[in-house]
N, C-alpha and C positions, 0 to 999 in steps of 0.2 A: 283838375288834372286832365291833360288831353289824351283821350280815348284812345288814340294811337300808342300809345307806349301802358297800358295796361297790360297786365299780363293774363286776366279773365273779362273779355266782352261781359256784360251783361247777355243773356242771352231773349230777353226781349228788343232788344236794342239791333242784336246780330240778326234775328229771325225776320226783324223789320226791313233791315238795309237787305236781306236775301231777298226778301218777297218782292223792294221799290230793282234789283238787278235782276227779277223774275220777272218783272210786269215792265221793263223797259228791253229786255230781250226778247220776249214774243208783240211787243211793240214796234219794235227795229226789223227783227228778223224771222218775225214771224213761227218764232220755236221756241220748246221751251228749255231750262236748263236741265243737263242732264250728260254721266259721264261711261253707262255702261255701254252705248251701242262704240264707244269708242275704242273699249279696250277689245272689242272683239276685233273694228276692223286694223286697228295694231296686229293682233295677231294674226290676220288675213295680209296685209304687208308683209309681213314676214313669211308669208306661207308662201305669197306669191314669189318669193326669190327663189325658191325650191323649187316649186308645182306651178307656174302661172297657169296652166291650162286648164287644172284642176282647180282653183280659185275663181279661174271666172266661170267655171262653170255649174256654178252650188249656187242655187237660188238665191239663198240666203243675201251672197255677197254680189249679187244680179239685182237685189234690191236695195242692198246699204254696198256701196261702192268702197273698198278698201282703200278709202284715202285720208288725206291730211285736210281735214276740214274745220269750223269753226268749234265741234267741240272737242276736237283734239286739242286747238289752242285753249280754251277753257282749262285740257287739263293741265297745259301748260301755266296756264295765268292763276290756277291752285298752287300749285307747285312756289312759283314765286312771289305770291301772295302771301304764302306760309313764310316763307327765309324771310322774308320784310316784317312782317308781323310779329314774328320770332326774335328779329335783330329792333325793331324800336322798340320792343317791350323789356328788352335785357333777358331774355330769356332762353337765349339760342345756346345750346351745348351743343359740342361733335360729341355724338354719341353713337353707335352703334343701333340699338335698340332704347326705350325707357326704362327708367329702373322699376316701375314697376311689370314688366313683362319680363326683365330679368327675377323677379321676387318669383312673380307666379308659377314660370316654367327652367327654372334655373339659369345658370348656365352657357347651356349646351346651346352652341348658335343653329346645329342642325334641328334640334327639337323646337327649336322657337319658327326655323322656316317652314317645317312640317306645319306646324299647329296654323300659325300664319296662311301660308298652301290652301289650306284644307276648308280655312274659315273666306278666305278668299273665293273659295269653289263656291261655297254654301251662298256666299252673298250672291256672288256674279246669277248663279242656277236662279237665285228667288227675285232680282233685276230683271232678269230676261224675261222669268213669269208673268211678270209684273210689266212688261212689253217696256220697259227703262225705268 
């Protein structure tokens, strides 16, 4: 069976081909992979359409430059790594949500972007911690 149209990796299999685009990334470009400091400066772009003044002037983004860089593409290249992987394995639905997070929290599509919201915070706060 070709490993492309499966619809569960093996996840020894997936952890190996992450670590050979782990050790070929900081090989090429010297970095590792990685997608939180991205979303910050996404929201530093978007800050800067409002406040430019105030964006460049917070350290923060004096050090990580609110731009479109290679792991913004990264999270680009997830994204459509996902619909490809999705569509040769036969397993793409347009769906809203999964029906299991429809099971968990009903429903209600505000209670699912709350909980979602909120676990998103949690992640991103223990990322940053965690310096990416």
């Amino acid at each position: 069976m070709n490993i492309f149209k499966k619809v569960q990796w093996s996840p020894y299999v997936a952890g190996a081909l992450i670590g050979l685009v782990s050790w070929f990334s900081v090989l090429t470009a010297g970095k590792y992979l990685g997608v939180s400091t991205t979303f910050v400066r996404t929201i530093g772009m978007i800050e800067s359409i409002f406040t430019p003044e105030h964006v460049s002037s917070l350290p923060y983004f004096i050090k990580e430059k609110p731009i479109i860089d290679w792991q913004w593409m990264e999270v680009i290249g997830i994204l459509i790594g996902a619909f490809i992987a999705a569509k040769l394995s036969g397993d793409f639905k347009k769906r809203f949500v999964p029906s299991m997070w429809e099971t968990r929290f009903g429903p209600s599509r505000f209670k699912r972007w709350v909980v979602a919201f909120f676990g998103g915070i949690i992640l991103m706060f223990g990322a940053r911690m965690a310096d990416g």
